[in-house]
C-alpha positions as CSV (number, residue, x, y, z in Angstrom):
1,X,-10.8,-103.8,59.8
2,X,-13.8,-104.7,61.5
3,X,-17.6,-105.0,61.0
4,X,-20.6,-103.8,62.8
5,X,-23.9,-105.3,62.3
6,X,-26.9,-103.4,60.1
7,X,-30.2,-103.0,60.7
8,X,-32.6,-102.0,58.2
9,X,-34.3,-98.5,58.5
10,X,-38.0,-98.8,58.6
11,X,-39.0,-99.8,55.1
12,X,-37.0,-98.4,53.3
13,X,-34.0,-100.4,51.7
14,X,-31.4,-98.7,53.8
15,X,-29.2,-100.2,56.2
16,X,-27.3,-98.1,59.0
17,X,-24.5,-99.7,60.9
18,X,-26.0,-100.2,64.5
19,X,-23.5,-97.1,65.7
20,X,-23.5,-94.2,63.9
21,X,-20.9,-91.6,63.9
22,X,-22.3,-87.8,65.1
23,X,-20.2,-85.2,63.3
24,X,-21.3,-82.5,65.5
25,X,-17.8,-82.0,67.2
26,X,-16.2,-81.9,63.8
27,X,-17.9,-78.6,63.9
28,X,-16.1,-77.5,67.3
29,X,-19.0,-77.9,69.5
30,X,-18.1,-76.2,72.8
31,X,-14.4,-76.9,72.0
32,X,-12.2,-76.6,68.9
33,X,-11.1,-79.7,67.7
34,X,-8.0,-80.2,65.0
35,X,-8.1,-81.1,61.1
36,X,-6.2,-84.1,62.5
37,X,-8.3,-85.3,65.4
38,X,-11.0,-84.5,63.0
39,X,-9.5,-87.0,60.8
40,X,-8.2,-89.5,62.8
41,X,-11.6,-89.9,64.3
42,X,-13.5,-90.5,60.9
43,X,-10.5,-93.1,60.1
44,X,-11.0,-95.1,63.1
45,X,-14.7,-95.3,63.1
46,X,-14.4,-96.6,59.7
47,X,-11.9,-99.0,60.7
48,X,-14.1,-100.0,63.5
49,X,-16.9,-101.0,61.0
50,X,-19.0,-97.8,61.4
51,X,-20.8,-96.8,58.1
52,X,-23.3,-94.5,58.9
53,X,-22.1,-90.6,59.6
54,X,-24.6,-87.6,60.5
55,X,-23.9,-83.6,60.0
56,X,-25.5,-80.6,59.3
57,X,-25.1,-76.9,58.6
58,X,-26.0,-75.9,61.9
59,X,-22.3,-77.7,63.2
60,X,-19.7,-75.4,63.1
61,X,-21.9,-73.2,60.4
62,X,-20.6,-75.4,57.9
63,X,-17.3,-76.9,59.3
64,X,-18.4,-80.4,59.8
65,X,-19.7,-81.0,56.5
66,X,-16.8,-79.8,55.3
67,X,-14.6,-81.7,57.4
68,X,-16.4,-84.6,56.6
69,X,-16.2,-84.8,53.1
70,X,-12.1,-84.5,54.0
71,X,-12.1,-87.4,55.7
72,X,-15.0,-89.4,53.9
73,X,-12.8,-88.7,50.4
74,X,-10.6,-92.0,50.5
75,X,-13.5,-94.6,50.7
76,X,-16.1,-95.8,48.2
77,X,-19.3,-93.4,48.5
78,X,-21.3,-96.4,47.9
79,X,-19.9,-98.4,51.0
80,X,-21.2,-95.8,53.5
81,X,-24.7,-93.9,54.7
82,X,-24.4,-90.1,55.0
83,X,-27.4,-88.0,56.6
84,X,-27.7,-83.9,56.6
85,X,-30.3,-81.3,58.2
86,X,-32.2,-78.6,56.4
87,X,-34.0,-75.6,58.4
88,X,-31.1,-73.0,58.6
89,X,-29.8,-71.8,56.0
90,X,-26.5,-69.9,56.4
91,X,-26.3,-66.8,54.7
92,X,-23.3,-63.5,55.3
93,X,-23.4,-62.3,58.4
94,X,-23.8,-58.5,57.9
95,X,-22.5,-58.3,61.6
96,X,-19.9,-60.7,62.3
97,X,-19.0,-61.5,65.2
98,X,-15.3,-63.2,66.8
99,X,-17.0,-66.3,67.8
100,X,-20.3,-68.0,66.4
101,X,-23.2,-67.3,69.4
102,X,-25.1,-70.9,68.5
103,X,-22.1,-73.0,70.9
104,X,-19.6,-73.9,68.3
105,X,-16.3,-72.1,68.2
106,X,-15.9,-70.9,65.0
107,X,-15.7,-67.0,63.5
108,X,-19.3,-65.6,63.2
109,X,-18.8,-64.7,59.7
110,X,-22.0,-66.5,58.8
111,X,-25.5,-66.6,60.4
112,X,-28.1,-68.8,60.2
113,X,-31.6,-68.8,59.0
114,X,-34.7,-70.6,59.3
115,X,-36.3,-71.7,56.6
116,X,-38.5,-75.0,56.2
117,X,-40.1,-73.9,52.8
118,X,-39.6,-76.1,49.7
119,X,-37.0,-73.3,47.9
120,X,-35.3,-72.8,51.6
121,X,-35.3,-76.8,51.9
122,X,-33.9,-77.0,48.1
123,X,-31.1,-74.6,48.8
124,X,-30.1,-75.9,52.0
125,X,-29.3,-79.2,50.4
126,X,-27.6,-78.0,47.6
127,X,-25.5,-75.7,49.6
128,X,-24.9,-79.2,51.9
129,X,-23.5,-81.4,48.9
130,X,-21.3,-78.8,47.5
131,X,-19.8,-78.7,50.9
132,X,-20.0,-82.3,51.8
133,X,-18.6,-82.9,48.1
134,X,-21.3,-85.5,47.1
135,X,-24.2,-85.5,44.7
136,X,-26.2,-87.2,47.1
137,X,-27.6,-88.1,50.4
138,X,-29.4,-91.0,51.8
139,X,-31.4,-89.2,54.5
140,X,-32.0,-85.8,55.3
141,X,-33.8,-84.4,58.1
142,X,-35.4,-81.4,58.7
143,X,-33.7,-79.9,61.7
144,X,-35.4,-78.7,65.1
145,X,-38.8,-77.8,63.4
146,X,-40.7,-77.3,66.4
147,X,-38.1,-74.4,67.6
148,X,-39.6,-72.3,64.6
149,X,-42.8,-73.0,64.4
150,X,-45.7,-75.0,64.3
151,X,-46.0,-76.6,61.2
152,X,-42.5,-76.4,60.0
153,X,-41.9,-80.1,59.8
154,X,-44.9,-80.8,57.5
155,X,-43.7,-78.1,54.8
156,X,-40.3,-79.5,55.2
157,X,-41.3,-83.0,55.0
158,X,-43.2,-82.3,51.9
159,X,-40.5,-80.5,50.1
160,X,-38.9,-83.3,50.8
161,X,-41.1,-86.2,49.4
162,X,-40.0,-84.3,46.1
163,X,-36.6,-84.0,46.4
164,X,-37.2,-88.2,47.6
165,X,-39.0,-88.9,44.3
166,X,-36.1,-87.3,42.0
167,X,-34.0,-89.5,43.2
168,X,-31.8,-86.8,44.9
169,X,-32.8,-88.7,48.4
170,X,-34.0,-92.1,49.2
171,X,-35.5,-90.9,52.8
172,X,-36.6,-88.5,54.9
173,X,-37.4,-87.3,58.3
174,X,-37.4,-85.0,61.0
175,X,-33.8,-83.9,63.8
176,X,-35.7,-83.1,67.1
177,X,-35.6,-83.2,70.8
178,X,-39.6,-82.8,70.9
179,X,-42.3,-85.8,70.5
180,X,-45.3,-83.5,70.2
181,X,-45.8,-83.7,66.7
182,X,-44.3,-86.8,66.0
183,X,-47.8,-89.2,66.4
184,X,-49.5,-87.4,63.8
185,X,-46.7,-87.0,61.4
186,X,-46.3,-90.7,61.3
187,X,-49.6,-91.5,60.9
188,X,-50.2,-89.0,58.0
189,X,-47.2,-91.3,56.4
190,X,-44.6,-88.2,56.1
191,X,-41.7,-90.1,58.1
192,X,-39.2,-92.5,57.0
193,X,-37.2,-91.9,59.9
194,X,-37.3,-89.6,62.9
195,X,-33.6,-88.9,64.8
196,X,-34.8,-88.3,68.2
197,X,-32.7,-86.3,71.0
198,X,-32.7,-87.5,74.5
199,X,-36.1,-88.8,74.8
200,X,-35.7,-92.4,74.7
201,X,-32.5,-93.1,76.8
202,X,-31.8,-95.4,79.6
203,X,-32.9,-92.1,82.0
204,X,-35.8,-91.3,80.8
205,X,-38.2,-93.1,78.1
206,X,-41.1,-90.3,77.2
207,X,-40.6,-91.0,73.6
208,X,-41.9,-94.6,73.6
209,X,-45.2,-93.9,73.2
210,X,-45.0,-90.9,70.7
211,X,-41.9,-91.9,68.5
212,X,-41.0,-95.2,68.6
213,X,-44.1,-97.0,68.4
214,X,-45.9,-95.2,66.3
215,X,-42.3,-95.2,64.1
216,X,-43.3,-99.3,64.4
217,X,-46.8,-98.9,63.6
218,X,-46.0,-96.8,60.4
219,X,-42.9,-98.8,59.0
220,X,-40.5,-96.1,60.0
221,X,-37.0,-95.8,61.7
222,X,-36.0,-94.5,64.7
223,X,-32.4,-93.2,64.9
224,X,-31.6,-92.5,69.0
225,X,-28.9,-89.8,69.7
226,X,-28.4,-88.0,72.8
227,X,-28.0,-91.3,74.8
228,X,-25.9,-90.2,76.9
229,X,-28.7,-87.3,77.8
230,X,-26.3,-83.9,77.9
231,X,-23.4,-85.8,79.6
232,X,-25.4,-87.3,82.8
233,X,-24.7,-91.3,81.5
234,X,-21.1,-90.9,80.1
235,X,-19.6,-91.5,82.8
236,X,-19.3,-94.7,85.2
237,X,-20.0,-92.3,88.1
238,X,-22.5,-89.1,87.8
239,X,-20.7,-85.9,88.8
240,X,-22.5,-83.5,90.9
241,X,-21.6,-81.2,88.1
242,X,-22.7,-83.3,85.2
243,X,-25.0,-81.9,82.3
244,X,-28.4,-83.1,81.2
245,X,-30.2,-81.3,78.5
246,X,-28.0,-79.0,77.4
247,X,-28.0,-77.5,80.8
248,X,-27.1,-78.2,84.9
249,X,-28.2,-81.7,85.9
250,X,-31.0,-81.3,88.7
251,X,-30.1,-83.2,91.6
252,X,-32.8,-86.0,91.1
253,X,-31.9,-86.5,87.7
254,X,-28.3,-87.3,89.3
255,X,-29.9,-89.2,92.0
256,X,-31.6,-91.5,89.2
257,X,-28.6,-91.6,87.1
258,X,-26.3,-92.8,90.2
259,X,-29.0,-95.7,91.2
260,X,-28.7,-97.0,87.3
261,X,-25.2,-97.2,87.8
262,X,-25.0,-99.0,91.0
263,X,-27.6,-101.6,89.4
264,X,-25.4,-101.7,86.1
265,X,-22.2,-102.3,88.4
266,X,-24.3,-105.3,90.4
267,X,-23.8,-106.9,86.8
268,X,-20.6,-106.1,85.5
269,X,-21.6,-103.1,83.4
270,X,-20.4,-99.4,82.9
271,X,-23.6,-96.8,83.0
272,X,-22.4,-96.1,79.6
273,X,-22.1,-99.4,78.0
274,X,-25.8,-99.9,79.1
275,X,-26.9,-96.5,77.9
276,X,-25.6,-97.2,74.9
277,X,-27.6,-100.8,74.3
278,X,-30.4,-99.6,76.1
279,X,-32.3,-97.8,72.7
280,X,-31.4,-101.1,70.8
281,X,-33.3,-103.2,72.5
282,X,-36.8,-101.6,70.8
283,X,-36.8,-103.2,67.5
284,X,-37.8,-99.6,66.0
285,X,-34.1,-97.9,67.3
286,X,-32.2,-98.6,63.4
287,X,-29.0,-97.1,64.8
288,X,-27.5,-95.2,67.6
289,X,-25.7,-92.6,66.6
290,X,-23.0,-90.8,68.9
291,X,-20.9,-87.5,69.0
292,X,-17.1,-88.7,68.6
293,X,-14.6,-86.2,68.2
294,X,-11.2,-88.0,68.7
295,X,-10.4,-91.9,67.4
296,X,-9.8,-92.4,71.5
297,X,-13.9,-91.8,72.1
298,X,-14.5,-93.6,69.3
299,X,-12.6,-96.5,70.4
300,X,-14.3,-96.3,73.7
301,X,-17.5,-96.1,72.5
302,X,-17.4,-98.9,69.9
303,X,-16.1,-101.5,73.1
304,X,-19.0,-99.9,75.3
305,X,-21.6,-100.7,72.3
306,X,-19.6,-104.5,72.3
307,X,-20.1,-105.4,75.4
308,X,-22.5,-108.2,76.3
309,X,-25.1,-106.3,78.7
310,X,-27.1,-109.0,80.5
311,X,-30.5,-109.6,80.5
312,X,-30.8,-109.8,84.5
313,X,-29.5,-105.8,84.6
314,X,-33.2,-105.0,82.5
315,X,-34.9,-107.1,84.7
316,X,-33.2,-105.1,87.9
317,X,-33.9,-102.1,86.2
318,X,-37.9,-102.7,85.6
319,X,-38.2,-103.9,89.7
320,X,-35.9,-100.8,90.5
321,X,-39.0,-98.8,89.0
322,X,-36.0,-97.4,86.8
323,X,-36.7,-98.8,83.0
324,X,-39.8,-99.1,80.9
325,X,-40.8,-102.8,80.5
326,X,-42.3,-103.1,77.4
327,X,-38.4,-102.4,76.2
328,X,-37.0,-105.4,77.7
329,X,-40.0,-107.4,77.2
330,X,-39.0,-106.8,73.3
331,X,-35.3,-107.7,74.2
332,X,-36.6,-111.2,75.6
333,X,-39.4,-111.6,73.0
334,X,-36.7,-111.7,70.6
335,X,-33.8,-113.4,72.3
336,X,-36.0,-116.3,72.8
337,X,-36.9,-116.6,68.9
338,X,-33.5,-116.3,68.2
339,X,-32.4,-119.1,70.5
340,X,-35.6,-121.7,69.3
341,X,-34.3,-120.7,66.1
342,X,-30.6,-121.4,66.8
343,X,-31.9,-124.6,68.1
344,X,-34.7,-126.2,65.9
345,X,-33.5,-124.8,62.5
346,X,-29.8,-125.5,62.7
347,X,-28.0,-126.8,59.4
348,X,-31.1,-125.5,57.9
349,X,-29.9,-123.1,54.7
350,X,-32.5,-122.9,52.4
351,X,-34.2,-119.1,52.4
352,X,-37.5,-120.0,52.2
353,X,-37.6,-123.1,54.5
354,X,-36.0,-120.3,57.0
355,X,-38.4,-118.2,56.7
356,X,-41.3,-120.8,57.1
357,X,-39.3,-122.2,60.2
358,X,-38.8,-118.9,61.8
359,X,-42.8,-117.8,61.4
360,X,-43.7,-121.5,63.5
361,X,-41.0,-120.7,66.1
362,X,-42.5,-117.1,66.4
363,X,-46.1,-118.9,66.9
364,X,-44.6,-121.2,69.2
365,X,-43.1,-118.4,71.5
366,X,-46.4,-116.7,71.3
367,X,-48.2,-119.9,72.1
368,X,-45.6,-120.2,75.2
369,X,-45.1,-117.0,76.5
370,X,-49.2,-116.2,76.9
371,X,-49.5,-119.4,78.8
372,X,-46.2,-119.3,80.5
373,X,-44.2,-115.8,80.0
374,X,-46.2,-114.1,82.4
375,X,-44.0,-115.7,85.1
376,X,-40.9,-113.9,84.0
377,X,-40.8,-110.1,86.4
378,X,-39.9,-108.6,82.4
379,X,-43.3,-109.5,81.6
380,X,-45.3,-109.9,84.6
381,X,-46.0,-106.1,84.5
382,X,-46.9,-106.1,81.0
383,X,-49.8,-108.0,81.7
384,X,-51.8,-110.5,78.9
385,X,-53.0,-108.0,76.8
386,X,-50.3,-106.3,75.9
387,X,-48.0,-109.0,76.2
388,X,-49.9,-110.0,73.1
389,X,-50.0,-107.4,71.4
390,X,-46.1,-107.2,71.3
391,X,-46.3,-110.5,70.5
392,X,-48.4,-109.5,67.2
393,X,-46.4,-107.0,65.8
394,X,-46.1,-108.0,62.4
395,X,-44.2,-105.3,60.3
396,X,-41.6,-105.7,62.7
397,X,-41.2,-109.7,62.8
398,X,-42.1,-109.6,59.5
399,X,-38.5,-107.4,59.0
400,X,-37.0,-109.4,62.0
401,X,-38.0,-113.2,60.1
402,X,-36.5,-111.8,56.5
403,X,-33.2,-110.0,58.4
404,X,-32.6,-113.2,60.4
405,X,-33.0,-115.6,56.9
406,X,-31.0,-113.6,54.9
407,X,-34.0,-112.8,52.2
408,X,-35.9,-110.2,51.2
409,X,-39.5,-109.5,52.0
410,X,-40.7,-110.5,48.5
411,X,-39.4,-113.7,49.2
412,X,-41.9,-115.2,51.9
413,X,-44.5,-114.7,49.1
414,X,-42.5,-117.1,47.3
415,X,-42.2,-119.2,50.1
416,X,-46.4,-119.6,50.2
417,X,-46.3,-118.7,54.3
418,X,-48.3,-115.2,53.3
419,X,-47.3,-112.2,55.9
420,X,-45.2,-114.5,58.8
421,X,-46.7,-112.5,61.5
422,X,-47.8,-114.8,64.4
423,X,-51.3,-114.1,63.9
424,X,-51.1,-115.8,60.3
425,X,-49.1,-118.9,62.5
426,X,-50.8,-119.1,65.6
C-alpha cells in the first residue's frame, strides 16, 4: 500500500489526499458500470493512497452513494474524507421512466428536485447518510446552485453553517461549473471550500481571479475537478471528436488543446499528466479530484498525477501565450523556498527553530526575487508589483511554513516569530 501526500483545506483542520476519487461513474454516468468494477476501483484507489472520495444524489439518483458505502465498508471511517451534495432531492417518480433523463443509466423510478432551503438541505443529507451508511460527512456541498436560481447558494450555505455547528459537518461549500457568485460568497465568509468544474484547468484558467484567489484571500479551499475539461485533455492526442463541456469540442478549443500537447511532448510529458498537476501548482487547489470508474483508470491516473512535470514545460507554456503566469510563478515561488530550505535548514529538527528558519528563507527569496526574479520569463510578465504581492501572501505561507515544519499554526506563537509572513521578515 502506498501513500499520497495531504494538503490542508483552507483553514479548516481537514486534510484531503492530493487526488481525490470522483464517484460519479459509480452512478453509471453515460455507461453502466458493474458492482465489481465499482468495487475494484474503490479498492485500488485506496491501495494507491487516495483518501478523499466525492458523491452525490444526483449520480446515478442514488447509486453511487450507495455503491460507495459498499466499497468504503472494510476500512476505518476515520482513515478517509467523504464529501456529498445537497440541492436535489430525490423523491418517487409518479412517471417513471426506463432510463433516468439526467445522463446516468439507471431506471427513472425516482426524480429529482431542487431544493436549497434549510428543511430541503436537512433532508437531503439525511437521506445521503442513510444511503452512504455513515453518521457523518466532512464536507458537503451545495450542488449546481446557480442552475436554480439566484441566490440558492447563500440559503444553502446558511443551512449549512448549522448543520456545521452541530457537529453533523466540519465544512461546507458550494459544487459548481460557474464563478459568478463565488467573489462575494467568499468575501461574505460563507465558504470553506468551493469544488469548481472546468474553470481552472490547463485549457482555460477563468476561475483564477473569481475562485481561487479570493478562496486564498478568505482562508478557503479550492477542490479542481473537471481537469480533463469534458474529455478534451485525456488523451495524449485531441480527437477531432473529443468533448469539452459536456458537449462537441469547437475546433479552436482542439486547436489549443493539440498545441499544449506538442509543448508537453517537447518535455517528456503526456497532455494528461500535465493537466492533472496543472491546478496544484496554485497553493489554493487542496485536491484534485477525478472520475475513475475502473481500478485500470485509477491506476493510470495515480502514475499521470506521479510523474515529475518540469518546470521548463510552464515556462513554454506562459511564452506559448497558453498558461496563466501567476500559476507558475507560485510553482517557482515555492520550489525555491523549498530548496533554500532543503539547503540551509538541513539536520535541523526542532519545530519551532523550523518555523523561524523557514519565515528568514521566505524573506530571503522575497529579498532575491524583487531584485533578481524578474529575470526569470515565469516572472518577467508578472511584473514588480505583483510579483510582490505573491510574494506577501501570508495566510498561505503562513499554512505553507507550519505544513513544511510539521507543526501546527498555534505553534509559531510559541516560537515568538509572530505571523511568518515575509512582511513580518523582510
Amino acid at each position: 500500500m502506498t501513500s499520497l501526500p495531504t494538503r490542508p483545506l483552507g483553514s479548516t483542520s481537514l486534510q484531503l489526499t492530493e487526488i481525490g476519487f470522483g464517484a460519479a461513474s459509480l452512478g453509471n454516468l453515460y455507461r453502466v458500470t458493474t458492482d465489481d468494477e465499482a468495487f475494484n476501483a474503490v479498492a485500488c484507489a485506496w491501495e494507491r493512497g487516495v483518501r478523499y472520495f466525492d458523491t452525490a444524489p444526483h449520480y446515478g439518483l442514488g447509486l453511487s452513494e450507495a455503491r460507495l458505502r459498499l466499497a468504503l465498508a472494510e476500512y476505518p471511517r476515520h482513515e478517509y474524507i467523504l464529501s456529498t451534495k445537497v440541492g436535489r432531492l430525490l423523491e418517487r417518480n409518479p412517471q417513471p421512466t426506463p432510463l433516468d433523463t439526467g445522463g446516468f443509466q439507471v431506471p427513472g423510478d425516482l426524480r429529482r428536485v431542487w431544493d436549497f432551503s434549510r428543511d430541503g438541505v436537512r433532508r437531503s443529507l439525511d437521506d445521503s447518510l442513510r444511503r452512504l451508511g455513515t453518521d457523518h460527512v466532512e464536507i458537503v456541498y451545495a450542488h449546481d446552485p446557480d442552475q436554480f436560481h439566484a441566490g440558492a447558494a447563500r440559503e444553502a450555505l446558511e443551512a449549512l453553517a448549522q448543520l456545521r455547528s452541530e457537529g453533523v459537518v466540519r465544512a461546507i461549500g458550494v459544487g459548481t461549473n460557474s464563478v459568478d457568485e463565488l467573489p462575494e460568497l467568499f468575501r461574505d465568509g460563507l465558504l470553506d471550500v468551493v469544488m469548481l468544474a472546468g474553470r481552472y484547468t490547463l485549457l482555460e484558467q477563468g476561475g483564477l481571479h473569481t475562485a481561487l484567489e479570493p478562496a486564498l484571500a478568505a482562508g478557503a479551499g479550492i477542490v479542481a475537478v473537471g481537469v480533463f475539461n469534458s474529455g478534451l485533455l485525456s488523451s495524449d492526442w485531441p480527437a477531432s471528436d473529443a468533448k469539452y463541456d459536456y458537449g462537441q469540442a469547437p475546433p479552436e478549443m482542439i486547436a489549443r488543446a493539440r498545441q499544449l500537447a506538442v509543448i508537453c511532448e517537447r518535455h517528456g510529458t503526456t497532455l494528461p499528466q500535465a493537466a492533472i498537476a496543472f491546478p496544484l501548482l496554485h497553493p489554493a487547489v487542496s485536491s484534485v479530484a477525478i472520475g475513475m470508474r475502473t481500478a485500470e483508470q485509477v491506476e493510470s491516473n495515480v502514475a499521470r498525477y506521479q510523474h515529475d512535470v518540469p518546470k521548463a514545460l510552464w515556462a513554454d507554456l506562459i511564452e506559448a501565450g497558453l498558461s496563466c503566469s501567476q500559476a507558475v510563478a507560485d510553482l517557482l515561488v515555492r520550489t525555491e523556498i523549498l530548496d533554500r530550505a532543503d539547503r540551509d535548514l538541513e539536520g535541523t529538527v526542532d519545530p519551532r527553530a523550523l518555523v523561524i528558519g523557514m519565515t528568514e528563507v521566505i524573506a530571503d527569496v522575497r529579498v532575491d526575487l524583487l531584485e533578481f526574479g524578474l529575470e526569470e520569463p515565469s516572472f518577467r510578465e508578472l511584473g514588480a508589483a505583483q510579483l510582490a504581492g505573491l510574494l506577501d501572501r501570508q495566510a498561505a505561507l503562513l499554512g505553507f511554513v507550519c505544513d513544511y515544519a510539521g507543526v501546527e499554526d498555534t505553534s509559531v506563537e510559541d516560537a515568538g516569530v509572530g505571523n511568518p509572513g515575509v512582511e513580518d521578515t523582510g
